[in-house]
N, C-alpha and C positions, 0 to 999 in steps of 0.2 A: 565619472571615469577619469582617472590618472591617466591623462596622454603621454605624460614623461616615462609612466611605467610602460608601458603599451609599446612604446618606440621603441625601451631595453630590451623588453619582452621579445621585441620582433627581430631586431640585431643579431640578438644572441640566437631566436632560431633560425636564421638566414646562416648566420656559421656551422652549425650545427648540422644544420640538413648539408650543407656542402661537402661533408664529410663522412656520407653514405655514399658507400660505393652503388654505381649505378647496375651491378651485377645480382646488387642484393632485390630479392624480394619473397612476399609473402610470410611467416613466421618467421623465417633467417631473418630478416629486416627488421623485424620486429624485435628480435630478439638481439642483434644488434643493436639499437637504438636503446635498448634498455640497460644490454652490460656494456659494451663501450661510448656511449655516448653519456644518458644520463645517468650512471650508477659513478661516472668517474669524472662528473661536473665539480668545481668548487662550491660549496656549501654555498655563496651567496649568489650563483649563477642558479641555483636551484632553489631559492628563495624567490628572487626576481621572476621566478617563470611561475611557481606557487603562489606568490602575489599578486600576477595579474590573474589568475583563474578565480581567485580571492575579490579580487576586486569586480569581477564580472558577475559574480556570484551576489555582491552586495547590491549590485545596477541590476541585477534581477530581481530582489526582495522589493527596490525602491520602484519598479515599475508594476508590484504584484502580481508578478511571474509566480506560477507554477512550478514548471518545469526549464529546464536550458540544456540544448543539445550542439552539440559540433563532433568535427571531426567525420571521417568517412569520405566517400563520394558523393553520398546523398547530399551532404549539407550543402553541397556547390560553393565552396571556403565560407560560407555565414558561420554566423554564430547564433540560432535559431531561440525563442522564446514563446512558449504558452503562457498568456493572459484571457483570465476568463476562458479557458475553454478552448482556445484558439491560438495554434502556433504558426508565426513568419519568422523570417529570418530580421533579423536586429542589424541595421545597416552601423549603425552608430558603433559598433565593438571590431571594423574592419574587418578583411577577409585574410585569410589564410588556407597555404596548401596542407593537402592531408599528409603531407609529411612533415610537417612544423604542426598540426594536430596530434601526430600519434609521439611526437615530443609531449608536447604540452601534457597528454592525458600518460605516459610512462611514468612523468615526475612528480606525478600524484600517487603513485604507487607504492608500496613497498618492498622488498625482496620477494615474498613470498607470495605478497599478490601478482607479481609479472611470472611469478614460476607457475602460478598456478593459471592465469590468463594466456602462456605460453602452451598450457596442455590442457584446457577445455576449450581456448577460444571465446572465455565466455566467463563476465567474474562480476557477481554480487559483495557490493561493498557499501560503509558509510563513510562518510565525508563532514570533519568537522573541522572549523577552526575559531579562532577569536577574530571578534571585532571590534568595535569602539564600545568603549563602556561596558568594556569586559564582559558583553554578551559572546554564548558561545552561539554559532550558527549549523545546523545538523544537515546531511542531506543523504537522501538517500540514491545511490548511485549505481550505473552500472554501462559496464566497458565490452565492446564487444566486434565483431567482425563484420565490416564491409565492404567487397571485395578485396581483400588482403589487409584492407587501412580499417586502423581502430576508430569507433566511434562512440560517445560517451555522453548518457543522458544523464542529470540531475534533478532529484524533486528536492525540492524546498522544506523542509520539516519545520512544523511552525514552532515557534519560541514560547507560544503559550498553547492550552491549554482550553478549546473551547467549553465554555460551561455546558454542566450535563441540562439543567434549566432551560438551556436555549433551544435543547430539541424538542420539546414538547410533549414528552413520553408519557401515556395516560399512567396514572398512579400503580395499578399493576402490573405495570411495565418495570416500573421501579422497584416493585417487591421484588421478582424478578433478576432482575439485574444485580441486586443490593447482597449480599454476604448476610445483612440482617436480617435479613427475612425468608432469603431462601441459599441453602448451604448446598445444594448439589445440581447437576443437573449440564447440559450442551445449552449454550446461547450462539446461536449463527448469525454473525453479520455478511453480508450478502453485497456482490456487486461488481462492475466491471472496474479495472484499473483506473484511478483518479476518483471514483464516485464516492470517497470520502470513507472509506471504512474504516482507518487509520485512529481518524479524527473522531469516530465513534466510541470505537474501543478504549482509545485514553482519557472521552470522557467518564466511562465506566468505572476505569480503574481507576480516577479519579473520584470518582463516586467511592468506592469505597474508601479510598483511601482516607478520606474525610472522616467516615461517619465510622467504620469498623478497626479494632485492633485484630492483624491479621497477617499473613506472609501471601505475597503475591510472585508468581515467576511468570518471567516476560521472555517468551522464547521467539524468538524473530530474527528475519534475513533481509538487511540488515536491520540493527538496534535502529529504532525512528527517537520519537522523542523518550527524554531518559526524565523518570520520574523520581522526584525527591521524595524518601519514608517518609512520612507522616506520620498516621497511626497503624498503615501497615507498613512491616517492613517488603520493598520491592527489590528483585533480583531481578536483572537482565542480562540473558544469554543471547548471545551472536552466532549465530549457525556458522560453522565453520572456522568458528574465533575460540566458543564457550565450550562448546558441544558438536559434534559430530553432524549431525541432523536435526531435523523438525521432529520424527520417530524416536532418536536417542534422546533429546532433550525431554519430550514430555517422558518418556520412561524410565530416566533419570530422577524426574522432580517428583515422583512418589517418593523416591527417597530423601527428600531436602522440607519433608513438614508442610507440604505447600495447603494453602485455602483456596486460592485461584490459581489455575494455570491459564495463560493466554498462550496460545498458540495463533501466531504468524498465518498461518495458511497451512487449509487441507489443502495440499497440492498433488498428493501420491495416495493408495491404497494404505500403504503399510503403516502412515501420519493418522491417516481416516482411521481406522482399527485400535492404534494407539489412544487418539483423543477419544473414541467412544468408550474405550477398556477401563480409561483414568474417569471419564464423567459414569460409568456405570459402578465405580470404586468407590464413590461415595464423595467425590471431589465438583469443584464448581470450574466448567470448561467454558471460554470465549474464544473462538476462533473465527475466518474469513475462508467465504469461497469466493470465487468469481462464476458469480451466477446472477442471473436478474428478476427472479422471483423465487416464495417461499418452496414450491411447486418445485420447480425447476431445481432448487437445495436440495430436499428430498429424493426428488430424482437421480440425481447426482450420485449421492452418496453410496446407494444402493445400484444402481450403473455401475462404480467402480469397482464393486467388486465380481467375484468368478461368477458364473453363475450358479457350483451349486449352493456358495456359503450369501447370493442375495437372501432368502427367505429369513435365513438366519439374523442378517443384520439388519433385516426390514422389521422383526419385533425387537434389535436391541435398541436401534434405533428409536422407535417408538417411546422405548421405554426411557431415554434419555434426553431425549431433548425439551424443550423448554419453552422457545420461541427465537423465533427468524425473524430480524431486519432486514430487507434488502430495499436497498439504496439508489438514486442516482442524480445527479447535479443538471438542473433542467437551467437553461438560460433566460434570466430575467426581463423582465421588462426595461430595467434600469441598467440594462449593459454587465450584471454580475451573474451569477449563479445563485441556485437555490433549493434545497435540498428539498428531494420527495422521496417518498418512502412506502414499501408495502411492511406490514406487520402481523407475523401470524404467532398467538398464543395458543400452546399446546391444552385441547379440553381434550375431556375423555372420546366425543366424535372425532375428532381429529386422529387421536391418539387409532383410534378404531377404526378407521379409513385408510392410515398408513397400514397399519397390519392386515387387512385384507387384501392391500393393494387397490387401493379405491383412490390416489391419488384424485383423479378427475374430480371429487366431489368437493376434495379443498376449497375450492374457489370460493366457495359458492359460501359455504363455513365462516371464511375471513369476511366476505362482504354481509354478511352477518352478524359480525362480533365487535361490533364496536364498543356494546357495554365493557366488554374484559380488555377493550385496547386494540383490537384487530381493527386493519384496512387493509382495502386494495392499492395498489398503485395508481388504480383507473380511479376511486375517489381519493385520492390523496391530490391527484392531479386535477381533478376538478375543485376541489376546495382552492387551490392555490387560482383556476382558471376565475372562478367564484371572486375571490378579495384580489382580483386585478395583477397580481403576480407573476402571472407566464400567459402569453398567448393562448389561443384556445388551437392554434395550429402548431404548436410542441407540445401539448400536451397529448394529440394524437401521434407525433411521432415519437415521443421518449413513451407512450403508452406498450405494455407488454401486451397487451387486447387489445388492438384497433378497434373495431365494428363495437364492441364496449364503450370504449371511451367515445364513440361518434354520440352513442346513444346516451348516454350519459350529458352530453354538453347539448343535446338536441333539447331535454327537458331545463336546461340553463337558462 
């Protein structure tokens, strides 16, 4: 940490803040702070304040931080950090009022993001800069409302590139996922925020990008990590940069040639309908729910819609999907994380169960299929409980079946 910067940093918002009137609040405040304060700083007073957010940002890579939040009321003036799993506040980066916060997080902004954070309240963005050794550092960010005071988390976009190798994915899995061997079709990564879906999908497209000549489009809120062509060429679209939506972007990229499209997140019906209309087109789809089981996806999907177009999208569905990952980062033994996983490949019973509405009988399918590549969660988690990896008491509580996973580690 740059003390010297840190001191400027703090001078300069000590003036700053003295220069809001005390009559201001709530959005007016806000919105002052943005057009007469930072929009009419001297270029290197908005360097100095860019720099130490820069610099805090690099003390969180070096302590392998996750995440970094400040600003708000919540943060009680810290400057908070998740490692492994787990967020305190970081005494070592000094405290600050949430009025020298909602500086700090304006002058990250740009015209159009404080116009648009002025009238949602609420702004998905990416965050990149340089650092030493001409590494660029990415983040995915997002700015938003705390009783009146802005407050502003960061995740870490990693610099590289986890190998697809390292997750273990039985060989069908990989035809699967692969452009070479299978050209169409929904693949669902699955999982609650931070459980690594990110990091799944870029191995994927990583994977092909390797082994296939191909056009991939990478539709996401915001861009995470930006991949360099290879032997496909990769497009990345920014939601409300690129493309209008998650629904115009993929409906867009029928017309741009595409092989793969990655869609960011089913987050809405009309995104849901879209991705399955482009994977029932004859096109290869990868997208994210936040869900915690194959089961619970399926559900989902067909939940979201009216009731009377479920029956309908209960046999497209069927007919498009592929196989579901879902995910989540259990706590090590060794003080890290460690990825478990449930995995369901679409067979014809499967396929047959959705369409009748026999969900329930899933389970039972996956914990049966491990020739083709399926698992539960509940033995994913005992295999890792098995080769010493995770307590056998997280592995009943990250367990989606409890009374499951008891009986399961009972025969252990």
């Amino acid at each position: 940490m740059d003390l010297e910067l840190r001191q400027r940093a703090k001078a300069l918002l000590q003036n700053l803040v003295s220069r809001i009137p005390l009559t201001l609040s709530g959005m007016e405040k806000q919105q002052f702070c943005a057009n007469e304060l930072i929009n009419k700083l001297e270029r290197p007073d908005r360097v100095t304040l860019k720099s130490f957010v820069d610099d805090c940002l690099v003390e969180m890579r070096e302590l392998e931080a996750s995440d970094i939040d400040f600003g708000g009321w919540g943060s009680n003036g810290h400057i908070w950090l998740r490692i492994q799993g787990v967020k305190k506040p970081a005494e070592k980066f000094g405290s600050f009022t949430v009025d020298e916060t909602d500086l700090l997080i304006q002058n990250l902004l740009m015209v159009s993001q404080q116009e648009h954070l002025q009238e949602n309240m609420n702004l998905d963005f990416s965050y990149i800069f340089k650092g030493d050794r001409d590494i660029y550092y990415r983040h995915r960010a997002n700015t938003y409302l705390d009783l009146d005071a802005l407050s502003l988390n960061m995740r870490a976009i990693s610099t590289d590139i986890r190998p697809y190798e390292s997750f273990g994915f039985h060989a069908n899995l990989t035809k699967i996922n692969s452009l070479e061997h299978s050209k169409e079709g929904l693949i669902l990564i699955t999982g609650i925020t931070g459980s690594g879906k990110s990091s799944t999908l870029d191995a994927i497209i990583d994977l092909n990008n390797n082994t296939v000549n191909a056009h991939i489009i990478v539709i996401a809120s915001p861009v995470e990590f930006v991949h360099n062509s290879n032997k496909c060429i990769i497009r990345h679209r920014e939601v409300g940069r690129d493309t209008k939506s998650f629904k115009h972007g993929t409906i867009e990229a029928l017309r741009q040639d595409p092989d793969i499209i990655i869609i960011g997140e089913m987050r809405d019906p009309e995104t849901i309908m879209a991705g399955l209309e482009v994977a029932d087109s004859g096109h290869k789809v990868l997208t994210t729910l936040h869900t915690s089981s194959a089961i619970e996806s399926i559900d989902r999907i067909i939940g979201e819609m009216p009731v009377a177009e479920q029956e309908r999208m209960r046999m497209r569905l069927a007919d498009v999907l592929r196989l579901v990952v879902s995910q989540k980062l259990i706590p090590s033994r060794d003080g890290k994380r460690i990825l478990a996983k449930e995995i369901m490949v679409m067979t014809p019973s499967i396929r047959a169960a959705i369409k009748n509405n026999n969900t329930g009988e899933i389970y039972q399918m996956i914990n049966e299929g491990m020739s083709v590549g399926m698992i539960t969660m509940e033995q994913d988690l005992k295999r890792l409980t098995n080769s010493k990896r995770i307590t056998a008491e997280s592995a009943v509580n990250f367990a989606n079946n409890k009374s499951m996973m008891k009986r399961l580690l009972q025969s252990y």
